[in-house]
N, C-alpha and C positions, 0 to 999 in steps of 0.2 A: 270760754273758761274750760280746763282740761277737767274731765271725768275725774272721781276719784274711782281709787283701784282699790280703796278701803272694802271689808265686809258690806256689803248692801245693809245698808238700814231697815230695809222692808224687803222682805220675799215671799210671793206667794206663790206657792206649789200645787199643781193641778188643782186650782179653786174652781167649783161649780155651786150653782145655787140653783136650785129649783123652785119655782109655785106651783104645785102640785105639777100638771103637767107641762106646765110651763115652764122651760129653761135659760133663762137670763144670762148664765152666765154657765161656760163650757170647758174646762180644762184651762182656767189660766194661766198661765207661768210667765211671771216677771218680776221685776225689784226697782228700788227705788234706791241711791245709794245716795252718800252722805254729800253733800255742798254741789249738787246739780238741781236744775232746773227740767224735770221729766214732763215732756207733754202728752197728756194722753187723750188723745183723737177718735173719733166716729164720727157716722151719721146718730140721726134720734134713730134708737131701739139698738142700737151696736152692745150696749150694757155697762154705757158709764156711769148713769144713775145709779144702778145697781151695785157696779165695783165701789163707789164713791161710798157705800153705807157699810159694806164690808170694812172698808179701812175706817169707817168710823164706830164702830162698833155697832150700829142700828140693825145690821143682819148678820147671822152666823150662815157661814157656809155651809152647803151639804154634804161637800166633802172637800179632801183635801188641805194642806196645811199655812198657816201664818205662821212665816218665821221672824221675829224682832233681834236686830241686833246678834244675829247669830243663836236666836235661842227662838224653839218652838214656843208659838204663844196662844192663847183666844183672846179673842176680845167680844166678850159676852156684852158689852154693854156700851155706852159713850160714853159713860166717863170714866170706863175702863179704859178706852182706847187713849182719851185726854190725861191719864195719869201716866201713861208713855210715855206720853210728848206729840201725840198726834192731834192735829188741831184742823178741823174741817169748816171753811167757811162758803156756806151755802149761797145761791142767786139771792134769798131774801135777807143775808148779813147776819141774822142771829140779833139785829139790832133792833133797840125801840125808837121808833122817829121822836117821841114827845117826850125825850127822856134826854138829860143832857149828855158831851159827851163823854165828860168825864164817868159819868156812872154807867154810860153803856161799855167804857172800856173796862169796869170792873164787873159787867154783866155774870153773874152765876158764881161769882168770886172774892163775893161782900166778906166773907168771912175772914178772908188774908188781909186787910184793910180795915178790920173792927176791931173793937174792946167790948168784949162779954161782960153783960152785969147781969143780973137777976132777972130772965123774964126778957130781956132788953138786948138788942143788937147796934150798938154805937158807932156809925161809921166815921172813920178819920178822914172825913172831906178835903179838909186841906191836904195834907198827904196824896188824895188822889187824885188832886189837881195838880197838884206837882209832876207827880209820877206819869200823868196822861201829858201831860203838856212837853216835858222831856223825852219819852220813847216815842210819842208823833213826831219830833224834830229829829232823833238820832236816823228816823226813814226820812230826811228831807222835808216831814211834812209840816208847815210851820203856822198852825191853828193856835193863836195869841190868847182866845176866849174859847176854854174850853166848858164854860158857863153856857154855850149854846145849844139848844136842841138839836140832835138828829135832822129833826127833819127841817131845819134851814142850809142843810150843806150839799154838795152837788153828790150825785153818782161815784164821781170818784174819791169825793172826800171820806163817801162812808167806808167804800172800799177800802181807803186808807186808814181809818179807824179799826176797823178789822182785820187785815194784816199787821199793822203796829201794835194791836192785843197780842195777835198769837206770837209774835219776836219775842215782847217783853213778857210772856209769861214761860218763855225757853221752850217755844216748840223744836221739838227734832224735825217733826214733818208736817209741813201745810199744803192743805189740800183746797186748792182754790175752784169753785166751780162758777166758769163764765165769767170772770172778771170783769170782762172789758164788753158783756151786752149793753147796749143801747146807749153808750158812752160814746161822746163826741170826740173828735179825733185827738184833742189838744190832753181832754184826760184819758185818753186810752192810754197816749205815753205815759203818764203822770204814773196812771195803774201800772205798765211795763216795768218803769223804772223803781217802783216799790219792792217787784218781785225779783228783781237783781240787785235791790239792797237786802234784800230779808236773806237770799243767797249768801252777800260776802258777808252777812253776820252769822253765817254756818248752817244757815238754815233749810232742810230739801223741802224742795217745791214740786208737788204733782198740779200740771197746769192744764184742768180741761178747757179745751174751746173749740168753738167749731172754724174760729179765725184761722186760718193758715199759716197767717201772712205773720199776725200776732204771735204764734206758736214760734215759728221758727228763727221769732226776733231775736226770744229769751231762751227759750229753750237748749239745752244740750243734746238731750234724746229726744227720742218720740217713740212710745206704744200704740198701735193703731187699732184699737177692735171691730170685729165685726163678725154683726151676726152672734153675740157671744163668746167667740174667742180671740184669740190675738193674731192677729193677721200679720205681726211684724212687726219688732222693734229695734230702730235701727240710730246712729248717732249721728249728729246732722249732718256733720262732712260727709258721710255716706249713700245721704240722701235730698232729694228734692224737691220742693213746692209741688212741681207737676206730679213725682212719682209719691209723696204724701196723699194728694189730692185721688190720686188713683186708687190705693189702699183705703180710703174713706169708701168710695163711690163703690169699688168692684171688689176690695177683699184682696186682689194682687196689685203690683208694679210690674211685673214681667212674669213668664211662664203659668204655672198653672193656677187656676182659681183654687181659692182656698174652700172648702169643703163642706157645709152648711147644710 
């Protein structure tokens, strides 16, 4: 799918984050722009955990800027970041396994879904059986009984429950971390092809993973960090499996190491 040449949805300019003397994160400059698929790559300690909270409001940077939408921004909080449109779904889903899954798609969101009485919070169940049952099918995903609990569906089905939240609550940007760990080959695709539907419903996708191979299925770009900074961000006809895989391991693809 071709890049948009639109304004970048997300830019972050020279972002560092400190723990005291610890440096996470080092000068980063990058963007996310509107209806791609951005994958963003490391080894463990590179600082995607770290960027991953930045864009969710969980850390503030210690310096540097967040630009939204063309407009300087902070995101002091997560559900400062979620009143965006930025929607981050973690390795553990955000989800309750013993919770059906209609109510886990309304998870922190019971209030758009209720009738206020006195003292009293009335959710419209029908209504969000409906609602869940329809934006799981408009991703392909087609769970008939969403009367069931969490924890009877596979790996990929929860994953599918939490990308089909954040579409139909109109994320601008989702932020997947890990998608496709410990997922057996048949729903790894199942997971791929959800994030190239949440795509043609206009949705940007920051996709970390340490899979490669996954990366560059879906993927348009690629951000590589390391070490803290960005070691190169490049678009995939420009680049390669082997010369990704290098940029993970050693920080370059060709000429000098990058600087650590």
């Amino acid at each position: 799918m071709p890049v948009s040449n639109e304004t970048p949805l997300l830019e972050l300019r020279d972002i560092s984050k400190s723990f005291g003397r610890v440096h996470s994160l080092r000068g980063i400059n990058m963007d996310v722009r509107p209806g791609e698929v951005l994958g963003l790559l490391g080894d463990n300690g590179a600082g995607k955990s770290t960027l991953i909270k930045v864009f969710a409001g969980v850390h503030q940077p210690t310096s540097g800027q967040i630009v939204w939408n063309g407009e300087e921004t902070v995101l002091d909080s997560p559900r400062t970041a979620m009143a965006k449109g930025i929607s981050v779904v973690y390795q553990d889903l955000g989800i309750i396994p013993l919770m059906s899954i209609y109510r886990n798609f309304f998870l922190g969101r019971e209030e758009e879904v209720a009738v206020r009485l006195p003292g009293l919070l009335v959710l419209k169940k029908r209504e969000m059986r409906e609602i869940a049952r329809k934006s799981l099918s408009q991703l392909g995903i087609h769970i008939t009984d969403v009367d069931l609990t969490v924890a009877r569906l596979s790996g990929g089905e929860r994953q599918s429950i939490a990308i089909a939240r954040a579409v139909h609550f109109q994320s601008k940007l989702l932020i997947l971390d890990e998608p496709t760990a410990a997922l057996s080959l048949k729903e790894t695709a199942k997971v791929l092809s959800y994030v190239q539907e949440a795509r043609r419903q206009g949705v940007a996708v920051v996709l970390i993973t340490h899979n490669i191979a996954h990366a560059y299925e879906v993927c348009d770009r690629f951000t590589v960090l390391y070490h803290g900074k960005v070691a190169e961000t490049a678009a995939k006809e420009d680049i390669s499996e082997a010369e990704l895989a290098n940029l993970i391991n050693t920080g370059m693809r060709a000429g000098v190491r990058l600087a650590v």
